[in-house]
One Martini backbone bead per residue (centre of mass of N, CA, C, O) as a GRO file, in nm:
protein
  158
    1UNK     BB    1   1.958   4.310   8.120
    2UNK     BB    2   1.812   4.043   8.082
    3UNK     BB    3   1.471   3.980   7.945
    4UNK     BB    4   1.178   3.900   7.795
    5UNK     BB    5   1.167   4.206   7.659
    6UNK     BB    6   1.474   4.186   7.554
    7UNK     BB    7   1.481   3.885   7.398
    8UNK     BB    8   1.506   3.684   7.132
    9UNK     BB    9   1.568   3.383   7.234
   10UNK     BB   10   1.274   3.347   7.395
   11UNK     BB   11   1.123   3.050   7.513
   12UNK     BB   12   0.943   2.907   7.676
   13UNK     BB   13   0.897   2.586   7.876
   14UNK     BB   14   1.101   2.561   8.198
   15UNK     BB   15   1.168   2.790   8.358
   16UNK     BB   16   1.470   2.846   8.239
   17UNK     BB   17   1.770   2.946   8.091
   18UNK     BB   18   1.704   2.809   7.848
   19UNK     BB   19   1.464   2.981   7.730
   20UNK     BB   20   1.706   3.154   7.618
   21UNK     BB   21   1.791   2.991   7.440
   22UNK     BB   22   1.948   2.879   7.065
   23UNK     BB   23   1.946   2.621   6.899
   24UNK     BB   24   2.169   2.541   6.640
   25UNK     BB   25   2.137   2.213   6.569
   26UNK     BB   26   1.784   2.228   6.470
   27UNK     BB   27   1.888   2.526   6.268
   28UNK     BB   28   1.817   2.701   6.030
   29UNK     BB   29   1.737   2.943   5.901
   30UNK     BB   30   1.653   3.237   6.100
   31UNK     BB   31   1.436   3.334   6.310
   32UNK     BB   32   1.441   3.451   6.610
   33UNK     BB   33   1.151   3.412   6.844
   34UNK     BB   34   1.174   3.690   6.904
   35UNK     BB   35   1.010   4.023   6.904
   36UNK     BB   36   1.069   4.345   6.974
   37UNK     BB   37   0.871   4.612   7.132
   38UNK     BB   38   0.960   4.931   7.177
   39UNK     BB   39   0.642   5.104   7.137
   40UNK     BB   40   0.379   4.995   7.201
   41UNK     BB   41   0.058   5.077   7.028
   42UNK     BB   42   0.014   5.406   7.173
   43UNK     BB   43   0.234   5.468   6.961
   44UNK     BB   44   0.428   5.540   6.763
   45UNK     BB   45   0.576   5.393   6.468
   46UNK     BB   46   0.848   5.542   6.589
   47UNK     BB   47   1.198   5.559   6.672
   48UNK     BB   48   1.460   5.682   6.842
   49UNK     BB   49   1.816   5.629   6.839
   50UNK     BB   50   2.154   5.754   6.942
   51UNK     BB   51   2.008   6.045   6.995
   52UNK     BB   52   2.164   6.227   7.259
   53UNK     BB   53   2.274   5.920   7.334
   54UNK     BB   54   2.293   5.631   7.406
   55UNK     BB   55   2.356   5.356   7.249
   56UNK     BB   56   2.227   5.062   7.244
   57UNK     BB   57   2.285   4.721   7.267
   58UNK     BB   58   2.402   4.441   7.113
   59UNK     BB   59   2.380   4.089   7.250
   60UNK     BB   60   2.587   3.791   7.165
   61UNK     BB   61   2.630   3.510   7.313
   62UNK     BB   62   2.759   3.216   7.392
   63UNK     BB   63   2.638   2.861   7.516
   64UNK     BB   64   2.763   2.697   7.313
   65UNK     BB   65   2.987   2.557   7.100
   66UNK     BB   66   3.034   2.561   6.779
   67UNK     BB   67   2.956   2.319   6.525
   68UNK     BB   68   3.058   2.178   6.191
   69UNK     BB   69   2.986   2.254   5.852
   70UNK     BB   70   3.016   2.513   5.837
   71UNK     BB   71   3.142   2.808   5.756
   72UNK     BB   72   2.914   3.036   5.870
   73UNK     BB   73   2.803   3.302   6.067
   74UNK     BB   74   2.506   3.519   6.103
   75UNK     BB   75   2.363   3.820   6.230
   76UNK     BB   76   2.052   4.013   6.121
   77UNK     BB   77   1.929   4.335   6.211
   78UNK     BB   78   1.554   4.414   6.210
   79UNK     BB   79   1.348   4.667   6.094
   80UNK     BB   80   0.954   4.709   6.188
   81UNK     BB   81   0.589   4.757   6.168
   82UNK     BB   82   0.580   4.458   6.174
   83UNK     BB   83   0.652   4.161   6.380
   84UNK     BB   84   0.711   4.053   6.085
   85UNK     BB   85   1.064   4.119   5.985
   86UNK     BB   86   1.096   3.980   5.684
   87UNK     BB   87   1.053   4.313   5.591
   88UNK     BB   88   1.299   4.472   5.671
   89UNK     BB   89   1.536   4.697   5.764
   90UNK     BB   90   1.871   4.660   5.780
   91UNK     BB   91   2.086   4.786   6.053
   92UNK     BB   92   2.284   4.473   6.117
   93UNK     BB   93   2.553   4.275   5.967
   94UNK     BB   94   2.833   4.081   6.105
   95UNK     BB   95   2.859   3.876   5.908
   96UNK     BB   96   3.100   3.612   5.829
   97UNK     BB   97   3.168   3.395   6.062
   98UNK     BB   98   3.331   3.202   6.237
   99UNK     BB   99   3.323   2.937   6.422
  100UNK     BB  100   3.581   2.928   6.585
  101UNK     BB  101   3.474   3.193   6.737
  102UNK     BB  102   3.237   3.033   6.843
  103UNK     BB  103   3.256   2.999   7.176
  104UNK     BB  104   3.264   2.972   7.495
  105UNK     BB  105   3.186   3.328   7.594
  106UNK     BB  106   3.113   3.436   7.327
  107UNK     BB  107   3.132   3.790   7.239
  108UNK     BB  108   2.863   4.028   7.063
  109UNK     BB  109   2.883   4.365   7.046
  110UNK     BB  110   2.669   4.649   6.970
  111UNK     BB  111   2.603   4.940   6.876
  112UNK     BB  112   2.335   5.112   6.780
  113UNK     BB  113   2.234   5.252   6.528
  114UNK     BB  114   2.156   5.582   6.475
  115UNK     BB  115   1.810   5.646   6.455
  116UNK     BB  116   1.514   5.535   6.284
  117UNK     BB  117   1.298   5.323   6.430
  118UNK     BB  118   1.055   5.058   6.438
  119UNK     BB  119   0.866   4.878   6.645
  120UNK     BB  120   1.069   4.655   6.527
  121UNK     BB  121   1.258   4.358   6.639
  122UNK     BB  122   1.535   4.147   6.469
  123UNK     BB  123   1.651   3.844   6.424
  124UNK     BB  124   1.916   3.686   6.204
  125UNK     BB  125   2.024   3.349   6.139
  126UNK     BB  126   2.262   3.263   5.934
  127UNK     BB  127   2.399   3.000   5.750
  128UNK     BB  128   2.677   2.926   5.514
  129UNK     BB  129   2.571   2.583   5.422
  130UNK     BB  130   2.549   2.436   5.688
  131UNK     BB  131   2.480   2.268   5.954
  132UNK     BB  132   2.507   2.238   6.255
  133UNK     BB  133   2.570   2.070   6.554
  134UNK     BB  134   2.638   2.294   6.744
  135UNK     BB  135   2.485   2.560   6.913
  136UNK     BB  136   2.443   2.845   7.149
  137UNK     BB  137   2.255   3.129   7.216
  138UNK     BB  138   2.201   3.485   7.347
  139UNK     BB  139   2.002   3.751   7.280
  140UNK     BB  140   2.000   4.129   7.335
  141UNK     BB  141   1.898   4.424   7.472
  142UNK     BB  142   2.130   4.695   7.598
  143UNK     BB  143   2.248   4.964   7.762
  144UNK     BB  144   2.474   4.782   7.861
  145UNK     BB  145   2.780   4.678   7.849
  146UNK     BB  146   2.977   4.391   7.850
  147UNK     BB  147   3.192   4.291   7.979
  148UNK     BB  148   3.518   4.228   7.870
  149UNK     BB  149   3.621   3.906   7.793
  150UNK     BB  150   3.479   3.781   7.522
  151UNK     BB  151   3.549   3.983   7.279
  152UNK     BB  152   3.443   4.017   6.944
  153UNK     BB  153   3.589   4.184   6.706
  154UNK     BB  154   3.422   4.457   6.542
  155UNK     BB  155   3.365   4.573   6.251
  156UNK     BB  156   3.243   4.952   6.233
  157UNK     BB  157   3.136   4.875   5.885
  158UNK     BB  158   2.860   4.720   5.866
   0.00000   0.00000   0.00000
């Protein structure tokens, strides 16, 4: 379930489901606004994953459909022991997307690989060429996997 906690996408502005939307038709490459703390202040640096366990999934929902000159868009999830993830280390890359797949309605969800993780999760969000004219989206990570209606087919060798 999305919340506050665990939404790459949330950035506060009218307490409603908007706050949780990435409008990208007036944003070029960039980190998504949230950072996600996995293991908070008191804990150690580092955190394993999808070790012994079911692995928690990514999931990025389309509530928008893309449009524009853009040639495709990619999103890549980082880990860092610092909050500020741009300097962390690529856990998983989806490659670049077609705009025309990215419709309304339309899920990309990727199991986490197992692994040692650090304490910050980020997501980035490239487009291939130009910027979008629209398109929103919202990221979340999630331990349980999203109902199949609207799955896009992810190659799981990224």
């Amino acid at each position: 379930m999305m919340d506050v906690d665990n939404c790459f996408t949330y950035a506060y502005s009218a307490g409603t489901f908007a706050d949780f939307e990435f409008d990208t038709d007036t944003q070029a490459n960039q980190e998504l606004p949230n950072v996600l703390d996995l293991i908070g202040a008191a804990s150690p640096s580092t955190i394993r994953i999808g070790e012994g366990k079911k692995a928690p999934y990514l999931i990025i929902k389309v509530t928008e459909a893309f449009a524009g000159a853009v040639s495709g868009v990619s999103f890549i999830l980082y880990t860092h022991t610092a909050a500020d993830v741009s300097g962390g280390k690529a856990i998983y890359d989806t490659g670049i997307l077609n705009v025309s797949q990215l419709t309304l309605g339309q899920i990309i969800q990727i199991a986490l690989p197992a692994g040692k993780y650090s304490r910050y999760l980020g997501l980035d969000m490239l487009l291939g060429s130009e910027q979008t004219s629209a398109g929103k989206v919202v990221a979340w990570i999630d331990e349980n996997a999203e109902p199949d209606v609207a799955l896009l087919d992810m190659d799981d060798t990224n």
